[in-house]
C-alpha positions in Angstrom: -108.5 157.1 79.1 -111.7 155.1 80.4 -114.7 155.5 78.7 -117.9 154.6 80.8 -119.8 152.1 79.1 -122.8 151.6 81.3 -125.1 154.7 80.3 -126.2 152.6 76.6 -129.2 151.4 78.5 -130.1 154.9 80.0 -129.7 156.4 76.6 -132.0 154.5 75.3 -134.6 155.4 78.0 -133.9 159.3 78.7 -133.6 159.5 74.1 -137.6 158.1 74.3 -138.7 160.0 76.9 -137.7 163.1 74.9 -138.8 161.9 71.7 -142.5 160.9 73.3 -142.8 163.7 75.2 -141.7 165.9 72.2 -144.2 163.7 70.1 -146.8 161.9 71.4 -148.0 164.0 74.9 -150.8 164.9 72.5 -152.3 161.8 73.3 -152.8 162.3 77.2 -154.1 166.2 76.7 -156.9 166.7 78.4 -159.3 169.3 78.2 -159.3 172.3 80.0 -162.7 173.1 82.5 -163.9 176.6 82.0 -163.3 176.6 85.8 -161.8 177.3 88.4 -159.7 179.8 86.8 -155.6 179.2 86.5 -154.7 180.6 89.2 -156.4 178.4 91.3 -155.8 175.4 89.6 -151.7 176.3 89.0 -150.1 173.7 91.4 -152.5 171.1 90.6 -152.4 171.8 86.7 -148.1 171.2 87.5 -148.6 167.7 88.9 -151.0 166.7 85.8 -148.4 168.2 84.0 -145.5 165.6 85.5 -148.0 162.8 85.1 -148.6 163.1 81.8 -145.2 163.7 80.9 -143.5 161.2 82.6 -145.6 158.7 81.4 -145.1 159.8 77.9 -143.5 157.0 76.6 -147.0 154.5 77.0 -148.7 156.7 75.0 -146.6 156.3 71.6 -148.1 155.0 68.6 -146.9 153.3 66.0 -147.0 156.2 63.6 -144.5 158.0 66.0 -141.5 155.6 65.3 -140.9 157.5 62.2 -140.1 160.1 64.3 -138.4 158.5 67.5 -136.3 156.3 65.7 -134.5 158.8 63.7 -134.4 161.1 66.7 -132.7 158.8 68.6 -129.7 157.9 66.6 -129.5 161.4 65.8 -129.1 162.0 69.8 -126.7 158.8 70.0 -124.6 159.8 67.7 -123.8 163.6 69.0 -123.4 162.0 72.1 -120.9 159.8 70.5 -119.3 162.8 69.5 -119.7 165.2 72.2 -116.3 164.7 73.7 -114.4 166.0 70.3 -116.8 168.5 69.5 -116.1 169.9 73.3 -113.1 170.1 72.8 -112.7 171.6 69.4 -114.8 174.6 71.3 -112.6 174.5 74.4 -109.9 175.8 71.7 -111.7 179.3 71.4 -112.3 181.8 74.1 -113.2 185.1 72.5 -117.0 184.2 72.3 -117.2 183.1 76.0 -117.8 186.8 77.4 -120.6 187.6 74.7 -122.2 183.9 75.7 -122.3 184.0 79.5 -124.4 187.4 78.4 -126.8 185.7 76.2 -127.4 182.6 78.5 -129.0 185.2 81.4 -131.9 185.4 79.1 -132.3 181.1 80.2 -131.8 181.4 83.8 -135.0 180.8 86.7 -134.8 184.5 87.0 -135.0 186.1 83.7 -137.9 183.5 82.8 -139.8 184.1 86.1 -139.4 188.0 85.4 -140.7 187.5 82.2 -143.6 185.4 83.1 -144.5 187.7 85.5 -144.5 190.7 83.6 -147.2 188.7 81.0 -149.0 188.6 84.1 -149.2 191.9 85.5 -149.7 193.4 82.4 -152.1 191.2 81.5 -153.9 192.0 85.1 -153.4 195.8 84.9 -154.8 195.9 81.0 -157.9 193.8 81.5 -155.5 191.3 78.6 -157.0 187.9 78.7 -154.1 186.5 76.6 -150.8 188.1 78.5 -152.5 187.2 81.7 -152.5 183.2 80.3 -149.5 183.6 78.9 -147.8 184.4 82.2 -149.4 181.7 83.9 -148.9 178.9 81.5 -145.0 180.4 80.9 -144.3 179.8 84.5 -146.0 176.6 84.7 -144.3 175.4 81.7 -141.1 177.1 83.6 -141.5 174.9 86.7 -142.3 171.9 85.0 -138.9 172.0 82.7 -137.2 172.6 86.1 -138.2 169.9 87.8 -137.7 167.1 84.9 -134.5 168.5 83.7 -133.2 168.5 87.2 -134.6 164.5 87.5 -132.8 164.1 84.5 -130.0 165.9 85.7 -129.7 163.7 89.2 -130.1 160.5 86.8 -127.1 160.5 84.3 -125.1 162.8 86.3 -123.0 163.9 83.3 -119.5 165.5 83.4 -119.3 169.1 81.8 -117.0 170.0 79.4 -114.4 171.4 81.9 -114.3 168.5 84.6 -110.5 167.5 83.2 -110.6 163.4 82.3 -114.1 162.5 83.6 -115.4 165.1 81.3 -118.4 163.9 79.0 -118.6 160.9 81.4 -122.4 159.9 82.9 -122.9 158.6 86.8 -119.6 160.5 87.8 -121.4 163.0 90.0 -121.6 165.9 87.4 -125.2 167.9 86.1 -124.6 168.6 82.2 -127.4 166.5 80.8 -129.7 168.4 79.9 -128.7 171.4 79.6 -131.4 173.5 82.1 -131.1 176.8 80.0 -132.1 175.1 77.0 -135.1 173.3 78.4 -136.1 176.2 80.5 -136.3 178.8 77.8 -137.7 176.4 75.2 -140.6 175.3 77.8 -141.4 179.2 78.2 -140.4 180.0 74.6 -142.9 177.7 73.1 -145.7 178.7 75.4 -145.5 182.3 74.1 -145.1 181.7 70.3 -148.0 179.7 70.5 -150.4 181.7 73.0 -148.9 184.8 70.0 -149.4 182.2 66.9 -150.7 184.6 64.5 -148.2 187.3 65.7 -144.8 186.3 63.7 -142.6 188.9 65.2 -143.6 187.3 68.3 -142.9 183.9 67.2 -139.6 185.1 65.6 -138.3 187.0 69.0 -139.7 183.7 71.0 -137.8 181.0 69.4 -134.8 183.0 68.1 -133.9 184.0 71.9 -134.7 180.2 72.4 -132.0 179.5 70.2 -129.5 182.1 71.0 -129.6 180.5 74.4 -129.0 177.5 73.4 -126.1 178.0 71.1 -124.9 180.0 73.6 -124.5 177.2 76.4 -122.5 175.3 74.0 -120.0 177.9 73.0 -119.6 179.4 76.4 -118.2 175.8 76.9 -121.1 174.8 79.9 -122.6 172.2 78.0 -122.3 169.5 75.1 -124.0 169.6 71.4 -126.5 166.7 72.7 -126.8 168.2 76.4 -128.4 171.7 74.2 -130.4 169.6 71.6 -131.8 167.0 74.1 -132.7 170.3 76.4 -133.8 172.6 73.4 -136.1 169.6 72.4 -137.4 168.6 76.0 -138.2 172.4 77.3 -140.4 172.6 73.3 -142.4 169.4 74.1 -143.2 170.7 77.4 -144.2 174.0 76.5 -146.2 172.5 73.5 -147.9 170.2 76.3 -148.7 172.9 78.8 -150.1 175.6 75.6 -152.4 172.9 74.5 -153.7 171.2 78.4 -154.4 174.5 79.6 -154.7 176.5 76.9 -158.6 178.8 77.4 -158.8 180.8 74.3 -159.1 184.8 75.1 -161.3 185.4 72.1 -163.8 182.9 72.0 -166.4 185.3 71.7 -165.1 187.2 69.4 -166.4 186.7 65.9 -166.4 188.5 62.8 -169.9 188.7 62.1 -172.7 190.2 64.2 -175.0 188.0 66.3 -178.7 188.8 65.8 -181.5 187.5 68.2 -184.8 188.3 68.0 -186.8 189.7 70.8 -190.5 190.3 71.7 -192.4 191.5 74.7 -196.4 190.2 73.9 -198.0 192.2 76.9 -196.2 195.7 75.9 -196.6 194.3 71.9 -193.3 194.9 71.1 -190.9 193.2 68.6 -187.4 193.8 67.0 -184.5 192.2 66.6 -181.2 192.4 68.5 -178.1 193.3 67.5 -174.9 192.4 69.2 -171.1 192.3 67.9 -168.0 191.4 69.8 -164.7 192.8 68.2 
């Protein structure tokens, strides 16, 4: 059986990427103008967003390789393993059914419906942060479509049931990354952070995040390193987005209450205002 041995060189390169942009995007984040608002700003915030994250990798410190390194052989060696692995899972069928379910909650059109539904709600209840969260979620959601699909178009991997070419890169197929994994991760992390000090929030966020991603492995669509690499790609993403865009919702909230003092010298009047945001 013929093992392709060209993709070492693209490992290397598509295993940095996703360690730097995982990693080190905080370096390139800028800050957020209190205007225009989001809306207005959405397509042009997305190609900032692909700028910054495809130029990840020059932004790296030196502090990060403890990081990158081990994250890298940790990615070269599942891929190393991937084709036994597959196989081992192509044994077993009765979790396939229950997995095809799970992975809708990845796909363009469950993510887009959620998005949207932060949005109108967050529209319809005057809610600052569901509004954001809608807008940043499918930002973060069209930014993890278009790299994984890049990615996708560059090692054109071989899924698990393409017969002897299986596993293989440059033989025409789209496995690596897996897009369910970076999609819902991208949107995922958006909302568990925009929710930070909500933990059942962060909890139902990141465990559907994860259910998705197991879930692409055992319903036999994708490798162990096609989840992981996706999983980790659609986090850095979403992490990116949350903290470029990010316009906090209670700014002027604050625990204590403001008091200003105020004085009219022709009517003689003085006081002291009170004012308390909650």
């Amino acid at each position: 059986m013929r093992r392709n041995v060209r993709p070492h060189c693209l490992f290397g390169m598509i295993a940095l990427l996703i360690a730097t942009v995982t990693v080190s995007v905080r370096a390139q984040t800028p800050v957020a103008s209190p205007t225009p608002s989001l809306e207005k700003e959405f397509f042009k915030n997305v190609l900032r967003d692909q700028k910054a994250i495809w130029l990840a990798p020059l932004h790296i410190r030196r502090s990060d390789a403890k990081w990158i390194i081990p994250g890298s052989i940790g990615f070269m060696t599942l891929v190393a393993t991937d084709r036994s692995t597959g196989d081992e899972m192509a044994e077993f069928d009765r979790q396939v059914k229950a997995s095809r379910v799970v992975s809708y909650a990845g796909s363009v059109y469950a993510l887009g419906a959620a998005a949207g539904t932060f949005y109108l709600i967050g529209r319809n209840k005057n809610d600052a942060r569901a509004r954001e969260t809608g807008l940043l979620s499918a930002e973060a959601l069209v930014n993890s479509v278009i790299v994984e699909s890049a990615l996708k178009g560059i090692s054109q991997r071989g899924r698990p049931s393409t017969g002897a070419e299986r596993s293989e890169f440059f033989e025409g197929g789209n496995s690596f990354p897996s897009g369910h994994s970076t999609q819902v991760w991208a949107v995922a992390t958006v909302v568990a952070n925009e929710y930070q000090h909500n933990h059942a929030v962060q909890i139902a966020a990141y465990g559907i995040a994860s259910a998705v991603s197991v879930a692409r492995f055992t319903v036999q669509k994708h490798y162990l390193s096609d989840v992981i690499a996706g999983s980790a790609l659609g986090y850095g993403i979403g992490k990116y987005v949350y903290s470029a865009h990010h316009r906090d919702p209670s700014a002027s909230v604050s625990k204590w209450p403001m008091i200003t003092p105020e004085y009219n010298r022709r009517a003689r009047k003085y006081g002291v205002g009170l004012s308390w945001s909650f």
